[in-house]
N, C-alpha and C positions, 0 to 999 in steps of 0.2 A: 839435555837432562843433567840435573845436581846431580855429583860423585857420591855416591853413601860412602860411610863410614867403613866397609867393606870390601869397597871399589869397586861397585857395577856402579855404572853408568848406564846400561839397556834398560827394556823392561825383566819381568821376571819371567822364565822359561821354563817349563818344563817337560822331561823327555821321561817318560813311562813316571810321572809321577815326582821325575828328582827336579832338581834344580841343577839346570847345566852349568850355573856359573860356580855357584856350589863343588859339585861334583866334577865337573868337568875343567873349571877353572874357564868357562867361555861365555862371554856376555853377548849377549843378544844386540846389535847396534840397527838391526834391518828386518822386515818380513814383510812380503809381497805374496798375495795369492793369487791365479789368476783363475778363471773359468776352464773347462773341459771342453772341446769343439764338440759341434751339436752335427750329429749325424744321425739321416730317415732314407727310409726305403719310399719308394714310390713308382708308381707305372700311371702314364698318360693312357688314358681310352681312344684308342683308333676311332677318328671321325670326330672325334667332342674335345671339347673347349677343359673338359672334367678329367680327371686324373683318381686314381686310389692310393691311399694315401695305409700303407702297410706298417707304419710305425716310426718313433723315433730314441735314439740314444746319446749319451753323452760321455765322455772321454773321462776319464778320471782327472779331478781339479789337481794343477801344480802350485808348491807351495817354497819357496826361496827365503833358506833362512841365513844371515849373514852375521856373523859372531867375531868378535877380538879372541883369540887364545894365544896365551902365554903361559909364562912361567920364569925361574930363575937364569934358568940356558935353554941354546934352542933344544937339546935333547928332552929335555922338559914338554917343552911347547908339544914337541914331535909328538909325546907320548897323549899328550892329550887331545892333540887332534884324534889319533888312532883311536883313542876310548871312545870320542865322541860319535866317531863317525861310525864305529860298529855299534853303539846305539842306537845310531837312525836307521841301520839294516830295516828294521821293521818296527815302527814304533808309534804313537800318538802324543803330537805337541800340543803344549795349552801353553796360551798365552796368557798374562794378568789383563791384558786390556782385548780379551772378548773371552764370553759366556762358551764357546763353543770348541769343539777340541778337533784336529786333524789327524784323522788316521792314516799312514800312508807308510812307502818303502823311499828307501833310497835309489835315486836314479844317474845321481851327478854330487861330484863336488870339488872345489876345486881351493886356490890358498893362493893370496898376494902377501907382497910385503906389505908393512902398517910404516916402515919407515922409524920406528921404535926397537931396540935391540932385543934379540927375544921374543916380541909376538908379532902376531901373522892373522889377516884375513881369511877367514876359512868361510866359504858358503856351500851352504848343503842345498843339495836339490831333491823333494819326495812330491812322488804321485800318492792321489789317494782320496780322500770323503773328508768333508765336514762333518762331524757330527753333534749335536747337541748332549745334555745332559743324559743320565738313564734314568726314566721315565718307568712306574710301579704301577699296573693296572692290578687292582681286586676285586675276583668277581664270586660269588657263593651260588650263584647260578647263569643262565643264557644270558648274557647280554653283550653291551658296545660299548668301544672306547676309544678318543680318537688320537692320531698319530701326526702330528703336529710337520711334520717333512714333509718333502715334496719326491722324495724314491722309498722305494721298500729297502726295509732293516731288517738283520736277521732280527727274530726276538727266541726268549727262554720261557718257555711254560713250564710251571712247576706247579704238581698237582698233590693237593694233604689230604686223602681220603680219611675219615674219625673212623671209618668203618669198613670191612671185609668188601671188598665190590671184584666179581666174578670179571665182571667189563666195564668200561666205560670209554663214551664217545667223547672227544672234546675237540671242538675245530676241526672236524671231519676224519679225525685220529681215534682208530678204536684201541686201547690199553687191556691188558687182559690180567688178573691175578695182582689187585692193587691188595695192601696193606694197610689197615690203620694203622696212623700215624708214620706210616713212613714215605716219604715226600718223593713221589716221583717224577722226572727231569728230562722234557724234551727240550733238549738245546737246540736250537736254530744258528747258532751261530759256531758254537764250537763242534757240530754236526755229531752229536751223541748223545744218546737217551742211556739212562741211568737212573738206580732205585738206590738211595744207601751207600752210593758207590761201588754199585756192581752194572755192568752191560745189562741192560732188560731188552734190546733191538726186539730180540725173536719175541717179545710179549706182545708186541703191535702190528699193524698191519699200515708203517708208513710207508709211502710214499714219495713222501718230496717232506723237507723240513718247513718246518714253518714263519712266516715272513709276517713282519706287520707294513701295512700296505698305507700307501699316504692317505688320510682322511679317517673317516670312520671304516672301525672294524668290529664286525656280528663276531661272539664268540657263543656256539651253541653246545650246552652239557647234555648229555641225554640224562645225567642224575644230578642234583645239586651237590655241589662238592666244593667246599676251599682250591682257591685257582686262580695265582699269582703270575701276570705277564710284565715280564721287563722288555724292553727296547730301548734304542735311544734312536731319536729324528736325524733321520741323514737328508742332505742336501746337494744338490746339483753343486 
């Protein structure tokens, strides 16, 4: 890779949004993803050739990022390892050279010499998901939309009643004491329902939060109503 003017040499990186060479002073020179091991339950049928086949799952994908970090002295360097690497605690990296972002923790990491005074090899290691872009479904009453992944994603339903509604059903979710115009918020992902910014939980009668499921998804209103689903497509 040509040096820019700046002095990355990598691609560009980022960690919740920043630029790690930026921020962190650490250029990205390496990244390697690998696959999650694929594990299913099963029982062979006494007498037969046939077996039941109970399910399968997959391991959360690991993701190897290898970065130059320096600075003026190695106390420098040190400190920006430190920043970097409590950034990756819990974090999603996006790369320039793909569409799709990793969600993941830190699991490992480790630092060689570069052989240059001052910086040091630093490689991070996070488990976690692929994810794609977030994805906007709008619907003003029942229908489908599809989900482009191949596992389920939390998603966010958020629902703009124009008008007073006593109840409302929505994806098998009954709401109760909705408001015009004020936008009520079953989170799937960050597991919290929410009117305005107040807890509404005891208004519902949920269950289990709600998931967008790979392929197509029925979404049934028992009233027509403004009803906006986010996701984004997670992948094996």
């Amino acid at each position: 890779m040509e040096k820019t003017a700046g002095g990355r040499v990598g691609e560009i990186c980022r960690i919740d949004g920043k630029d790690a060479f930026a921020t962190f002073g650490a250029d990205l020179v390496e990244c390697t993803l690998s696959l999650g091991k694929a594990s299913e339950a099963h029982q062979r049928i006494s007498g037969s050739a046939d077996f039941i086949h109970y399910g399968a799952d997959s391991d959360l994908r690991q993701m190897k990022l290898r970065f130059v970090v320096g600075g003026e002295s190695d106390d420098e360097a040190e400190r920006r390892m430190s920043n970097l690497m409590k950034a990756c605690r819990r974090c999603e990296v996006a790369r320039e050279s793909s569409e799709m972002a990793f969600d993941g923790f830190l699991t490992d990491c480790s630092r060689e010499e570069t052989g240059i005074e001052h910086y040091f090899y630093l490689e991070i290691t996070l488990a976690g998901t692929l994810r794609g872009a977030e994805q906007v479904v709008y619907l003003s009453d029942s229908g489908s939309y599809e989900n482009g992944g191949n596992v389920a994603s939390g998603c966010v339903v958020s629902i703009s009643p124009t008008e007073d509604l006593a109840e409302l059903t929505v994806a098998g979710i009954t709401l109760r004491n909705l408001k015009a115009g004020e936008r009520f918020v079953i989170d799937g992902v960050k597991k919290e329902i929410t009117c305005e910014g107040k807890n509404r939980f005891l208004d519902t009668d949920l269950t289990a939060f709600p998931a967008s499921l790979p392929g197509e998804n029925r979404v049934e209103l028992s009233t027509p109503v403004p009803v906006e689903i986010a996701f984004r497509p997670t992948y094996l």
